[in-house]
C-alpha positions as CSV (number, residue, x, y, z in Angstrom):
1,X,-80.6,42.6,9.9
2,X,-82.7,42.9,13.2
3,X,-80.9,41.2,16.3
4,X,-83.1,38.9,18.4
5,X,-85.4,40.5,21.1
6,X,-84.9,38.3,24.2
7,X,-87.8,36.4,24.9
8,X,-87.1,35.2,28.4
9,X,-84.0,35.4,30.6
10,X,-83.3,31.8,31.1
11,X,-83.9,28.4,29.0
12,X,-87.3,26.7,27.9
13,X,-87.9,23.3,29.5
14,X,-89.2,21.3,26.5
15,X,-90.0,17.4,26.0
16,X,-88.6,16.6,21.9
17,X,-89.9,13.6,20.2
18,X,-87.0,11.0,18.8
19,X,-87.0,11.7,15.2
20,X,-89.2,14.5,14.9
21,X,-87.8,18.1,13.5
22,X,-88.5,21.2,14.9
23,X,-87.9,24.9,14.1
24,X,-86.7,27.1,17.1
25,X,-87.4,30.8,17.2
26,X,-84.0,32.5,17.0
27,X,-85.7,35.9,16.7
28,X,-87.4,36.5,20.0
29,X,-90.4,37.6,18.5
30,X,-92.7,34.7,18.4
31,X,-95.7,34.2,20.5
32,X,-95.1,30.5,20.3
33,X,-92.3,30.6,22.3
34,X,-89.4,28.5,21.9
35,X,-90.8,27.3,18.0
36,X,-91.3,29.5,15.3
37,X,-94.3,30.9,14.4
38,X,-93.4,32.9,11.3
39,X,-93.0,36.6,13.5
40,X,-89.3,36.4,11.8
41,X,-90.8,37.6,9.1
42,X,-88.8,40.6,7.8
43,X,-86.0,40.6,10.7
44,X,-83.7,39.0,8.3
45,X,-83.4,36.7,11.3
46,X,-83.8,32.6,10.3
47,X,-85.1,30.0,12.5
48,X,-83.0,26.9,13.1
49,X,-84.6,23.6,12.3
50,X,-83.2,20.5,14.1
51,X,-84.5,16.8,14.7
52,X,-84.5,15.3,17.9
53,X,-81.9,12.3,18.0
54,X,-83.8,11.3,21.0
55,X,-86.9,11.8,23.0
56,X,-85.7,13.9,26.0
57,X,-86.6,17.1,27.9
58,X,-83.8,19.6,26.7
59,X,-83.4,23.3,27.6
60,X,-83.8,25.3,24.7
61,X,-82.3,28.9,24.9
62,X,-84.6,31.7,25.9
63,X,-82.2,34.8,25.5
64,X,-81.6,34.1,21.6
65,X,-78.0,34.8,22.4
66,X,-76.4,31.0,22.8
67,X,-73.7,29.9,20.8
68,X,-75.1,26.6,20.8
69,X,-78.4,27.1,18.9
70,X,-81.1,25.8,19.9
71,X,-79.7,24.9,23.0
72,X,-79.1,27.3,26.4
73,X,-75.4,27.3,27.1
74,X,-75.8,29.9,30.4
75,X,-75.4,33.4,27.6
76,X,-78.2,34.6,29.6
77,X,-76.7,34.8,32.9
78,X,-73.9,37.4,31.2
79,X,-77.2,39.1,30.0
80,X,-78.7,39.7,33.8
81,X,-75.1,40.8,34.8
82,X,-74.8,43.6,32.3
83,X,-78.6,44.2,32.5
84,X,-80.3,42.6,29.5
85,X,-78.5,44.6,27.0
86,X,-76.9,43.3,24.5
């Protein structure tokens, strides 16, 4: 298995939609940034689908690296401080 490129250093401000599901990119690699596009394809890397339990603007993780997925939880702040590698 690949491990996720980092797409950003930093979270994704995003408005969710009570009720509706979404699939965030947990691979890095898509170019639909934070949602899946299908570029997991062959990374052995899954998205992770979750429904919004309320309509809200939520920070979604941009470093792939949380422990919280989908959501940031500061991982990428340990990434600038040991220079993006992980």
């Amino acid at each position: 298995m690949m491990k996720p490129k980092i797409a950003q250093i930093g979270p994704y401000e995003v408005e969710l939609k009570e009720g509706k599901r979404y699939l965030w990119c947990a691979c890095g690699r898509s170019k639909d940034q934070p949602f899946c596009d299908g570029s997991h394809e062959g990374t052995g890397i899954k998205p992770v689908s979750f429904k919004a339990e309320k309509s809200e603007k939520a920070a979604l993780c941009g470093c792939k690296h949380t422990k919280h997925p989908p959501y940031c939880d500061g991982t990428h702040e340990t990434i600038e401080k040991i220079g993006g590698d992980f």
